[in-house]
C-alpha positions, -999 to +999 in steps of 0.1 A: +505-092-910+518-069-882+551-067-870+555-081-833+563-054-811+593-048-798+585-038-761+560-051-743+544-034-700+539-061-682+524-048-653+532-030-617+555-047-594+564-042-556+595-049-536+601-041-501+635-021-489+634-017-445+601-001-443+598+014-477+579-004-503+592+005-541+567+001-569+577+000-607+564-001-638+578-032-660+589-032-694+604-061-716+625-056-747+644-074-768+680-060-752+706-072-734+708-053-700+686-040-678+676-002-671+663+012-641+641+053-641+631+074-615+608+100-633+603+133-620+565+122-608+581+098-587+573+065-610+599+043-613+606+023-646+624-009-651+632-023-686+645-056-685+654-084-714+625-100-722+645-134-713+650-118-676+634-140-648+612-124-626+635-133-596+665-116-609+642-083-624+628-078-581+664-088-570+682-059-591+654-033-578+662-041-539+697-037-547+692-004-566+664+007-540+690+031-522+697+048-550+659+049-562+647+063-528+676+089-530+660+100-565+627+099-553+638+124-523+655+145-545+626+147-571+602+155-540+624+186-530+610+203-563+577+200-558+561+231-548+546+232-517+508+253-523+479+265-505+439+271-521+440+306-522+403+321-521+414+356-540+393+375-509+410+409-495+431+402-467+445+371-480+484+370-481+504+362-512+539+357-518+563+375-544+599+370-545+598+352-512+580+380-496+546+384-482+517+407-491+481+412-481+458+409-508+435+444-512+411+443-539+395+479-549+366+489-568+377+508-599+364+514-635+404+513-645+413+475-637+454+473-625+474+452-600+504+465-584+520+464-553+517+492-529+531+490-492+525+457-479+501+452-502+493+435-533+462+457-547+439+449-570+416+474-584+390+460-610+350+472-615+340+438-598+356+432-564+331+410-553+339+386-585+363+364-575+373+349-605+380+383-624+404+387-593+422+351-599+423+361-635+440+396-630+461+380-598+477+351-623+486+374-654+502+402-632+524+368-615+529+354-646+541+386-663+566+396-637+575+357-637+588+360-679+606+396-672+625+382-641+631+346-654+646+357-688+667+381-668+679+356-645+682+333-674+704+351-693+728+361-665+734+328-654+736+317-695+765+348-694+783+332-667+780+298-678+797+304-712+827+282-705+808+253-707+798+258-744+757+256-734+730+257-759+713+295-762+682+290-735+645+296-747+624+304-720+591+284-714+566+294-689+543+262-678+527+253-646+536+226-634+522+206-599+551+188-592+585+209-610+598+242-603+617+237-638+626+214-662+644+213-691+649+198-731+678+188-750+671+215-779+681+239-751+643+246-735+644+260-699+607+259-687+603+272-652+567+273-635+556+307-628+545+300-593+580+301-588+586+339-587+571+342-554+601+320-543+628+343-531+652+360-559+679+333-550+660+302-556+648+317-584+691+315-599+695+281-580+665+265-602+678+285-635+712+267-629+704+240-623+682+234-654+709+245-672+734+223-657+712+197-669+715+209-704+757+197-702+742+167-678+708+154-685+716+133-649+721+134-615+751+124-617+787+133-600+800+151-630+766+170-626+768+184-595+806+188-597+789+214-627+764+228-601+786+227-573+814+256-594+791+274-609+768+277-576+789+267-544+759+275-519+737+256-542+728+230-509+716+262-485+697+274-514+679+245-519+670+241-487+659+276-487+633+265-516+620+235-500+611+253-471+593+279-498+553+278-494+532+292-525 
């Protein structure tokens, strides 16, 4: 005989705020109060007592829907904004906020660097353009680790009042994060984000590890972020206007 389980889905469920329509997922459990998540892909989780009527489970989201849409705004502001690039010569790419022009060369000794205005790639097949991707994403993603861990542990260095974790640095890609953190003290950033200007680059680094004191958007963490990083605002507005 199996144990019952303590939490039950039971289903999607819509309510309507002005023009906006919120959707949620909706889970039961045997608790007293109910809980309301915004996750950083935008879903929105509600936990409820399983003895909850429906009525009072809608009427608690359209009262929290402010503060839900507010989340969901905030959440959207970190997704990077990216093109299809076609890895042809002449294309422009970004690095550290920058622009170059893509210039791929034939040559027996394969190498990427950046030269001028230009972000050269010499390989034995130019015409290939997946060996160009592939040569393209490892130079990006090793400049990404070098500066990041940098970045990282300067900001950890100024941040040692707060009595942080010691950061680890994770690379992952990520469609919808420029960073994220874990409680064991994890940083990951997304690599795309070193062609985001040197200053976003600190403002996301903080800001992960502002979460590592705060796990939440809360006032005590942005009172964190705001001393730390006082132009924090014109920098992320600076990253959401950042195309990759």
């Amino acid at each position: 005989m199996t144990e019952p389980s303590s939490s039950s889905t039971t289903g999607l469920r819509t309510v309507q705020y002005g023009q906006e329509l919120i959707d949620f997922t909706l889970v039961r459990r045997n608790r007293k109060t109910m809980a309301i998540t915004v996750h950083p892909d935008l879903s929105v989780e509600v936990v409820a007592p399983t003895t909850a009527r429906e009525s009072a489970i809608l009427d608690r989201v359209k009262r929290r829907a402010r503060w839900i849409l507010s989340q969901q705004r905030q959440f959207l502001s970190w997704m990077p904004k990216t093109s299809r690039r076609q890895f042809r010569g002449g294309e422009t790419h970004r690095y550290l906020g920058s622009q170059y022009r893509l210039k791929v060369i034939k040559d027996e000794q394969p190498g990427v660097r950046l030269r001028g205005g230009f972000l050269e790639v010499r390989t034995p097949g130019p015409s290939d353009r997946q060996v160009v991707k592939k040569a393209v994403t490892g130079w990006y993603r090793n400049h990404a680790r070098e500066r990041f861990d940098r970045q990282l542990q300067e900001a950890y260095a100024r941040m040692r009042a707060y009595d942080l974790p010691k950061p680890r640095l994770r690379l992952l890609h990520m469609s919808k994060r420029w960073g994220s953190c874990t409680t064991s003290g994890e940083v990951i950033l997304n690599p795309e984000l070193i062609k985001a200007p040197s200053v976003c680059i600190e403002y996301v680094i903080v800001h992960e590890l502002c979460h590592l004191r705060h796990p939440n958007h809360n006032r005590a963490f942005f009172e964190m972020l705001e001393a730390v990083l006082p132009d924090w605002r014109q920098r992320k507005d600076r990253l959401e206007r950042v195309e990759i």
